[in-house]
N, CA, C and O atoms as a GROMACS GRO file, in nm:
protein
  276
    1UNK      N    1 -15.353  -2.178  -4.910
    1UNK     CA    2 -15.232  -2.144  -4.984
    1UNK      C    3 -15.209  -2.249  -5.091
    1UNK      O    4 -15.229  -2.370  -5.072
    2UNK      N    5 -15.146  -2.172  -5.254
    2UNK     CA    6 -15.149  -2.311  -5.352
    2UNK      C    7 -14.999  -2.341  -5.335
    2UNK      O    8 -14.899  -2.277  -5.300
    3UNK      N    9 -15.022  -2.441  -5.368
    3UNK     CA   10 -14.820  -2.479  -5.395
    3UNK      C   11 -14.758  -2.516  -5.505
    3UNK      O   12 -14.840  -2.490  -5.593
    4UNK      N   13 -14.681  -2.553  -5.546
    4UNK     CA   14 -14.646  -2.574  -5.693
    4UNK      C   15 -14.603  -2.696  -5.705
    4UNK      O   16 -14.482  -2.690  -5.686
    5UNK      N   17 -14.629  -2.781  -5.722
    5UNK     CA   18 -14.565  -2.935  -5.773
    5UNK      C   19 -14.468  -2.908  -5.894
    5UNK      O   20 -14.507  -2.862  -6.001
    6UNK      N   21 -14.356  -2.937  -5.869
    6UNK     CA   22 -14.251  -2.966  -5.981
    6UNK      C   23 -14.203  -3.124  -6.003
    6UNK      O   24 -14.191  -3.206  -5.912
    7UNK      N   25 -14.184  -3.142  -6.110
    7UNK     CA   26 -14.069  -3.303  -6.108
    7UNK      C   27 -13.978  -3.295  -6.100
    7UNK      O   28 -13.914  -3.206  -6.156
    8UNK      N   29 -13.916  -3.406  -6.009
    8UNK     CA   30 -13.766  -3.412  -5.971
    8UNK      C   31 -13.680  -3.473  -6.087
    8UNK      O   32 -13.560  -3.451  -6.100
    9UNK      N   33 -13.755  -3.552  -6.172
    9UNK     CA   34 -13.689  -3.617  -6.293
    9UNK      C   35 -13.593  -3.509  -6.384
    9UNK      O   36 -13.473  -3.531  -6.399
   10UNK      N   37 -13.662  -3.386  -6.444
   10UNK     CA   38 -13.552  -3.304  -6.481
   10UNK      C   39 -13.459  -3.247  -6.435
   10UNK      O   40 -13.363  -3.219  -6.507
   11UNK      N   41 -13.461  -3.213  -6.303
   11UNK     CA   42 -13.390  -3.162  -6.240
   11UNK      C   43 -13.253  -3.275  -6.197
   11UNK      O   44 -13.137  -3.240  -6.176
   12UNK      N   45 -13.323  -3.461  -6.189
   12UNK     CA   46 -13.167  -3.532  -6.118
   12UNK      C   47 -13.150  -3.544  -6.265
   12UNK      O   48 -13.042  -3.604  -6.277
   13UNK      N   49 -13.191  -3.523  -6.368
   13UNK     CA   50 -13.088  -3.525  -6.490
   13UNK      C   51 -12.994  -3.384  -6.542
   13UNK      O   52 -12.944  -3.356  -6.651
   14UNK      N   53 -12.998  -3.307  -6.402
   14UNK     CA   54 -12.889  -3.181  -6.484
   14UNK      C   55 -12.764  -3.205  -6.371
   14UNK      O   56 -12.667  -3.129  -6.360
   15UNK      N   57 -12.787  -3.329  -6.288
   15UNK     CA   58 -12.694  -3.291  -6.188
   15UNK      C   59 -12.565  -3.476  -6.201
   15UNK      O   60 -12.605  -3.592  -6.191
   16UNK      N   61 -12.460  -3.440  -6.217
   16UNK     CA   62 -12.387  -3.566  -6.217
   16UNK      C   63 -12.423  -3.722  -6.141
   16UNK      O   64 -12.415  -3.736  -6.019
   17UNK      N   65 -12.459  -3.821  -6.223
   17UNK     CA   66 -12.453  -3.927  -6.061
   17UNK      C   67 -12.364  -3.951  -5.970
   17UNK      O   68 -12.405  -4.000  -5.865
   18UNK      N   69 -12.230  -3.926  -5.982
   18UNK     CA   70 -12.156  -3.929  -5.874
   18UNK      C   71 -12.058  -3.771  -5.812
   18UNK      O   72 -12.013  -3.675  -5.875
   19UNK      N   73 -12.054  -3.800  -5.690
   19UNK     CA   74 -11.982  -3.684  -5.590
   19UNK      C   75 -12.085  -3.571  -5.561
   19UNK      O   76 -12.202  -3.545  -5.589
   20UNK      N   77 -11.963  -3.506  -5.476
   20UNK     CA   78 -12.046  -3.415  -5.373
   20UNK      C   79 -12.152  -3.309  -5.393
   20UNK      O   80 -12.147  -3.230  -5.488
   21UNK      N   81 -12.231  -3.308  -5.317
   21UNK     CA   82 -12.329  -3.195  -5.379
   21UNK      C   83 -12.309  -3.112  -5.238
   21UNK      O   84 -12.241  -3.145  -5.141
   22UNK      N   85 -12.403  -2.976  -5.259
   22UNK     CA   86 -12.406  -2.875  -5.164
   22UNK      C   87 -12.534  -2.823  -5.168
   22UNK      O   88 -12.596  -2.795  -5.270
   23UNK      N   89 -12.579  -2.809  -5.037
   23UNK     CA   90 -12.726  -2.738  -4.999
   23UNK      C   91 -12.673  -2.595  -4.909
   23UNK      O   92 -12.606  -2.581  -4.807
   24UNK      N   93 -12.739  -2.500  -5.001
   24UNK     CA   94 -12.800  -2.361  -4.910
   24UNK      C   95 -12.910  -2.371  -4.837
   24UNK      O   96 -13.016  -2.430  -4.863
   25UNK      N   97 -12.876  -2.308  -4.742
   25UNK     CA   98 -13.009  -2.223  -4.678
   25UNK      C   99 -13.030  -2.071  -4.652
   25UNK      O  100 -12.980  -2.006  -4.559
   26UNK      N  101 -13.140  -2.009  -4.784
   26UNK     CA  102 -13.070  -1.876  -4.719
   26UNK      C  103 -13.204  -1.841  -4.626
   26UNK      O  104 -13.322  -1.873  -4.612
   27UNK      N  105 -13.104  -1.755  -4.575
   27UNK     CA  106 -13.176  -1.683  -4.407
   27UNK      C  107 -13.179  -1.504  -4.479
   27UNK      O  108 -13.105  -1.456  -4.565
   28UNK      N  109 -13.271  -1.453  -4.418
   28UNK     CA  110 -13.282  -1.326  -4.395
   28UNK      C  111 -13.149  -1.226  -4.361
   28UNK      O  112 -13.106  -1.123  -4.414
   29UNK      N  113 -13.102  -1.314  -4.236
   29UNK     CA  114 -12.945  -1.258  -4.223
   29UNK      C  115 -12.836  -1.336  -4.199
   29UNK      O  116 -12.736  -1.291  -4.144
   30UNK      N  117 -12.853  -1.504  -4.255
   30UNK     CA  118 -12.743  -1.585  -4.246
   30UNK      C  119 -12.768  -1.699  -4.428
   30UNK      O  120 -12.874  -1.716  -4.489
   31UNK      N  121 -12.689  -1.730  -4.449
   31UNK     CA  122 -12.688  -1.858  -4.526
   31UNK      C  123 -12.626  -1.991  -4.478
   31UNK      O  124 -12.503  -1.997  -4.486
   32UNK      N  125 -12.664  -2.051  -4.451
   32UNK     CA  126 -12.647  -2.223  -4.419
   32UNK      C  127 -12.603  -2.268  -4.528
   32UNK      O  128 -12.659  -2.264  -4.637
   33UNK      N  129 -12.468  -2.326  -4.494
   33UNK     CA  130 -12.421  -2.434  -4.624
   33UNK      C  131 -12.389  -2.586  -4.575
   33UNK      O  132 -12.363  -2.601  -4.456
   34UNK      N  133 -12.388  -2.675  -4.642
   34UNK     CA  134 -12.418  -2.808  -4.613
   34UNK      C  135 -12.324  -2.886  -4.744
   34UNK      O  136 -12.335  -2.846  -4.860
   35UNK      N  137 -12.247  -2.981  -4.713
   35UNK     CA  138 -12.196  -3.040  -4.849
   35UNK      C  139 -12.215  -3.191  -4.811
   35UNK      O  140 -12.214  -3.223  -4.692
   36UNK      N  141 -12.230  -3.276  -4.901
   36UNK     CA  142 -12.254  -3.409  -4.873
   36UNK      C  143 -12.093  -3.500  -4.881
   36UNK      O  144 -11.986  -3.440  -4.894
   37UNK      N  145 -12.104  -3.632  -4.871
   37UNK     CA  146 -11.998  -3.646  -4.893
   37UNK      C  147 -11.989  -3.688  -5.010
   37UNK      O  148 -12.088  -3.655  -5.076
   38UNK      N  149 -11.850  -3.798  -5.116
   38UNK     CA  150 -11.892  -3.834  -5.216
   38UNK      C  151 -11.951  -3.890  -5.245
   38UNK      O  152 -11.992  -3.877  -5.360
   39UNK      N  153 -12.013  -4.021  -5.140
   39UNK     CA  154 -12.132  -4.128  -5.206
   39UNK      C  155 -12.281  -4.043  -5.155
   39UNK      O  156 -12.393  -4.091  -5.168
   40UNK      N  157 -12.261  -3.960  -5.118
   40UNK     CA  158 -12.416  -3.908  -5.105
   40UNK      C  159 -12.476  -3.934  -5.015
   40UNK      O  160 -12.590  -3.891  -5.003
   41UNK      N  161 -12.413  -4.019  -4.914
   41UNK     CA  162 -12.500  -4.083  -4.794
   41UNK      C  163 -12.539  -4.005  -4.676
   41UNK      O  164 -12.640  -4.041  -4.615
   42UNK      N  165 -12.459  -3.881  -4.629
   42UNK     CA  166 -12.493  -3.802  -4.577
   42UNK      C  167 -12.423  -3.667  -4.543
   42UNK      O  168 -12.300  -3.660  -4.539
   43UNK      N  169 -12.502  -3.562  -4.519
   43UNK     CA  170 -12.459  -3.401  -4.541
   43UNK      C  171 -12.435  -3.372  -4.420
   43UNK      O  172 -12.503  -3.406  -4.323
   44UNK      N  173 -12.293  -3.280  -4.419
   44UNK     CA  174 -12.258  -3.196  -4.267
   44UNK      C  175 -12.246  -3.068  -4.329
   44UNK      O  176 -12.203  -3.040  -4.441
   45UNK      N  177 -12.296  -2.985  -4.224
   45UNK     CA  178 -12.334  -2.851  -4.240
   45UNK      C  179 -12.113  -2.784  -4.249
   45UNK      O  180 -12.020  -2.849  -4.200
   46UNK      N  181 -12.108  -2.718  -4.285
   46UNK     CA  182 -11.958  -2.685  -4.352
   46UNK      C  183 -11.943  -2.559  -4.301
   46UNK      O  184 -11.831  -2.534  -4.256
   47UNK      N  185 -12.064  -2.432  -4.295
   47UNK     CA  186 -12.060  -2.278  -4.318
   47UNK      C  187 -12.138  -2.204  -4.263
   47UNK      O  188 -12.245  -2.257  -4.290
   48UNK      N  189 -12.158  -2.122  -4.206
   48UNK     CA  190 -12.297  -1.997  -4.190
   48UNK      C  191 -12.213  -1.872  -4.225
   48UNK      O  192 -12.102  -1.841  -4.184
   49UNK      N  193 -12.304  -1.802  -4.320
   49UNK     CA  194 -12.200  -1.673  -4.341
   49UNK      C  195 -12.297  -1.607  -4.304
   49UNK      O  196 -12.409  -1.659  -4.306
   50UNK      N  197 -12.274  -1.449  -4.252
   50UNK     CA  198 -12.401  -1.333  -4.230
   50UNK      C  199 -12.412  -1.305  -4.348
   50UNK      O  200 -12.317  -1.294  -4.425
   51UNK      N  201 -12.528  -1.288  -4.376
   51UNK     CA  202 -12.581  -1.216  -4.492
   51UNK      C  203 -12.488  -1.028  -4.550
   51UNK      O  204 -12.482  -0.918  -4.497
   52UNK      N  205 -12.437  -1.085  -4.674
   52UNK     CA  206 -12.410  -0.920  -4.653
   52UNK      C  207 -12.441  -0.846  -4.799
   52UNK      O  208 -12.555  -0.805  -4.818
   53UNK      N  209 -12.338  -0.828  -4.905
   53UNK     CA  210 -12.438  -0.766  -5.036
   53UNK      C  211 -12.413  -0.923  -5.159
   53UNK      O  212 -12.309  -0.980  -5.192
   54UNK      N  213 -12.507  -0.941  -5.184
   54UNK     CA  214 -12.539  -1.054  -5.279
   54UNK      C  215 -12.375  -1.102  -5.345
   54UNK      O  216 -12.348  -1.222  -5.347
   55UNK      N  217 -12.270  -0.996  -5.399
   55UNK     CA  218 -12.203  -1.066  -5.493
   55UNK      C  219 -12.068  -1.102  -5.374
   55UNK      O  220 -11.969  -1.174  -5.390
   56UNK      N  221 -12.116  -1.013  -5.240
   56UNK     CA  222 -11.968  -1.090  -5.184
   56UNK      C  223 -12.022  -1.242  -5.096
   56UNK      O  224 -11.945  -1.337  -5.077
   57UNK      N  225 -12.135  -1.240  -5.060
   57UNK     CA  226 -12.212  -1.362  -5.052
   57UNK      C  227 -12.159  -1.457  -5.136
   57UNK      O  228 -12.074  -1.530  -5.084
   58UNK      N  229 -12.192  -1.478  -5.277
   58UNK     CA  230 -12.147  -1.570  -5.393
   58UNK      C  231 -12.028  -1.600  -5.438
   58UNK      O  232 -11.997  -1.700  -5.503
   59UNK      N  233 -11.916  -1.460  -5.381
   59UNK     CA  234 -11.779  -1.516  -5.385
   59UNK      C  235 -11.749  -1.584  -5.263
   59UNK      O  236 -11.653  -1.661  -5.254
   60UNK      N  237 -11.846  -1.553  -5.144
   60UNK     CA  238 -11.804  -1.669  -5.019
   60UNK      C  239 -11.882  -1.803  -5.050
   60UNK      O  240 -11.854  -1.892  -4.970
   61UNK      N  241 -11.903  -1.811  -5.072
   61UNK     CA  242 -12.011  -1.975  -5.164
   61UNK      C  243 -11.869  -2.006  -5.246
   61UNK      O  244 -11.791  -2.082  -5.189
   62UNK      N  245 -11.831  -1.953  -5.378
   62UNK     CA  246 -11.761  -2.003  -5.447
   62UNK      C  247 -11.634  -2.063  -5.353
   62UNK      O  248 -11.601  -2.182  -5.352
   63UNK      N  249 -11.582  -1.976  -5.289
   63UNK     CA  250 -11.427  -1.994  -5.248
   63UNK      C  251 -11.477  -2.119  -5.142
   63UNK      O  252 -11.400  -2.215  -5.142
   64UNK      N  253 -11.590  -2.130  -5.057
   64UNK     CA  254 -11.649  -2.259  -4.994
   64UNK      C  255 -11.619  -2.397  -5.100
   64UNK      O  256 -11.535  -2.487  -5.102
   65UNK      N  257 -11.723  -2.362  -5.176
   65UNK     CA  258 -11.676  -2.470  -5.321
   65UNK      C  259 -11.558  -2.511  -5.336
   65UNK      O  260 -11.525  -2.623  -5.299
   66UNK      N  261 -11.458  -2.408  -5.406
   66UNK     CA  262 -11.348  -2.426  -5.419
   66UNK      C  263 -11.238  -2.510  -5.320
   66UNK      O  264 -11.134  -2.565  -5.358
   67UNK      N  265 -11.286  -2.503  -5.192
   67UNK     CA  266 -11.181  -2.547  -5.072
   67UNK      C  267 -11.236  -2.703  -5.062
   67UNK      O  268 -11.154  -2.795  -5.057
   68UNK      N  269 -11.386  -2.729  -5.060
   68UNK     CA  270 -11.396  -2.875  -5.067
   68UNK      C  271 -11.442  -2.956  -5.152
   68UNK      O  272 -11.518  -3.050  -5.129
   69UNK      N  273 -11.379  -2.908  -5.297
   69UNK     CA  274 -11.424  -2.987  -5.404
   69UNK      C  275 -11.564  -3.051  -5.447
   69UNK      O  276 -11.572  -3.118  -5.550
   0.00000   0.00000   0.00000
């Protein structure tokens, strides 16, 4: 199997150096959400939503966002 090597260099330059970030995981029939704290030192899982149609998915992501800055 091939894999793709990307650089991380463009990518930590689209993202702020300071405060919280957020990791997905999507699942087949769940998404995992994860937010870090503000210094970045370490991530607690926040969310699992069931999978249901893509745009009410993304308004449950947003309103996630929205509640912990």
């Amino acid at each position: 199997m091939q894999q793709t090597v990307r650089e991380l260099g463009p990518f930590l330059a689209l993202i702020p150096a300071h405060g919280r970030l957020i990791g997905l995981d999507y699942g087949e029939k769940t998404i995992g959400i994860a937010a870090s704290d503000v210094n970045r030192m370490i991530a607690s899982g926040q969310l699992t939503l069931d999978r249901s149609k893509q745009t009410r998915d993304i308004e449950s992501i947003e309103a996630m966002v929205k509640d912990h800055g």
